[in-house]
N, C-alpha and C positions, 0 to 999 in steps of 0.2 A: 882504363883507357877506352878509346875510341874504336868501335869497327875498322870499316875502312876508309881512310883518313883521304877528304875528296878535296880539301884546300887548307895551307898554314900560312900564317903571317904574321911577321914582328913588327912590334913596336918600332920606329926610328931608331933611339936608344939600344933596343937589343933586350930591354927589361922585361917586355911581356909577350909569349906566344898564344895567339887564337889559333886552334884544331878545329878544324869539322868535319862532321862525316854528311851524310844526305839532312839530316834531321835535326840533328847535336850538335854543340860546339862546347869548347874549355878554353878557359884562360888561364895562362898558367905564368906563375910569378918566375921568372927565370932568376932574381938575385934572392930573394926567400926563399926559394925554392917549393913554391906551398899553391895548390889551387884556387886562384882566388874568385873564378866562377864556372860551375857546371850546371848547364841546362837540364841534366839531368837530374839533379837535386831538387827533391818536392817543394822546400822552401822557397828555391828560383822560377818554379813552373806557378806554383800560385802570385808571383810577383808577374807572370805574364811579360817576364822581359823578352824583347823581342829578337832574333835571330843576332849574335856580331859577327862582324865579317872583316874589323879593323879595330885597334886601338890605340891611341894616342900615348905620348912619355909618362905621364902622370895618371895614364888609368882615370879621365876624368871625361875624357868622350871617345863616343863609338860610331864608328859608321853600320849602321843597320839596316835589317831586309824584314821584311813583312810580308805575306803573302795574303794576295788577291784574287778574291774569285769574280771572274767577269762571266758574264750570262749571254750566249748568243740568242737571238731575239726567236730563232728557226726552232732551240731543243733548251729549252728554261733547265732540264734537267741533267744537264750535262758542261758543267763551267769550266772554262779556259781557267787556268793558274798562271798568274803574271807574278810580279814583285812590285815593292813599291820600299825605295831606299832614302835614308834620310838621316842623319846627325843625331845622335844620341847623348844626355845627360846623366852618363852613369854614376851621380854624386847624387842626383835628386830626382832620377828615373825620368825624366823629360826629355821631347821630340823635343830639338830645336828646327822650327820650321823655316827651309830654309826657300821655301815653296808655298801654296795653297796646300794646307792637306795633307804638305810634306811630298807630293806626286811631281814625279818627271819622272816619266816612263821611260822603262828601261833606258837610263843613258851610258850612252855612247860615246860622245863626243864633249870634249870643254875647249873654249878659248880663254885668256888670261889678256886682260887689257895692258898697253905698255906698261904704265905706274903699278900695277898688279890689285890695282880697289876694284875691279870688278872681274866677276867669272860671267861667261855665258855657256851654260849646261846646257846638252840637246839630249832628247829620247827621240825613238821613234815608239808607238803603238802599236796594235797588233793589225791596226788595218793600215798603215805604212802612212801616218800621219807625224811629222815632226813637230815637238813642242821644244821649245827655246824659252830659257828662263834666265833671267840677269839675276846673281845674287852680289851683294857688298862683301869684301872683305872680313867684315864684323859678322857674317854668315848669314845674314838677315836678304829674306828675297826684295828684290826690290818691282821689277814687273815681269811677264810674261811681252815676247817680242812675235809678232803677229808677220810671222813668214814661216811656211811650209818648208823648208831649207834646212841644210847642212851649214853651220854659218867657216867660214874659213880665216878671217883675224877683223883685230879692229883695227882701223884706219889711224887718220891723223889724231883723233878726239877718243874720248871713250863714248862720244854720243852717235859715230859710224864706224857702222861693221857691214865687212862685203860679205856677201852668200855665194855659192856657185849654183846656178839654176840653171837649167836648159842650155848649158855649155857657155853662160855669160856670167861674169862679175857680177852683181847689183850691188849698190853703194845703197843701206838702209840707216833711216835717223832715226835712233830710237825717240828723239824726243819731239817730234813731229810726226809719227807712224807710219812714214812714207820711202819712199824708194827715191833719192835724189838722182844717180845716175848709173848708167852699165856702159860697159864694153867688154871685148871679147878678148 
């Protein structure tokens, strides 16, 4: 087993638990009863798979973490550790990018459009800059949305969504890259 176990989580089903401790994680088949992945195992460490933190019914994708070293420009020898999270294809070891790069820093925050075909993901960065990213349904990113903002829902359309900025509403079109209108 595990040191000291810092996060678990099941499957939807109930079928599978992910364990980790600081560094490790296990999957563990709860109706087989059998381990069906340890980070710890040499065989999984030269596959390079990257950190799970979620699995799906059918054990065929994962929500995953990867770690980032970011360089402040003052001490080159001294890197910030972030993360960088992203959709895994654990049937044929693929990111599915649902992003550039797979990046949206640390997020935080989602909105779900009314039909539910699009999500809009936010991070913030370590210098307190917000990225917004639209992905489809089908998990595929579609654009980055060009507002420094917390976004708070989408409006009538999937093509506006209001932000709360400086104590105001903004009514923003994704598909014009503009701010139509605010109130308060």
């Amino acid at each position: 087993g595990l040191g000291d176990i810092d996060s678990y989580d099941f499957s939807p089903n109930m079928n599978y638990l992910v364990v980790s401790d600081f560094s490790t994680f296990i999957v563990y088949d709860l109706i087989e009863h059998e381990i069906k992945v340890d980070s710890r195992n040499p065989n999984v460490v030269d596959q390079n798979l990257p950190f799970y933190l979620y699995v799906n019914n059918d054990f065929s994708k994962v929500v995953a973490r990867e770690d980032v070293n970011l360089y402040c420009s003052r001490s080159l020898e001294s890197p910030i550790s972030d993360y960088t999270y992203y959709i895994y294809n654990a049937e044929n070891h693929n990111k599915i990018v649902s992003a550039p790069f797979g990046h949206i820093p640390r997020p935080e925050n989602a909105i779900v459009s009314k039909d539910s075909k699009l999500l809009l993901l936010s991070g913030e960065n370590l210098y307190g800059h917000i990225t917004n990213a639209i992905v489809e349904s089908e998990e595929n990113f579609i654009k980055y949305v060009n507002a420094d903002a917390y976004p708070v829902t989408f409006l009538e359309d999937n093509y506006r969504i209001a932000f709360m900025e400086g104590g105001k509403f903004k009514v923003y079109n994704i598909e014009t890259e503009q701010y139509e209108r605010e109130f308060e």
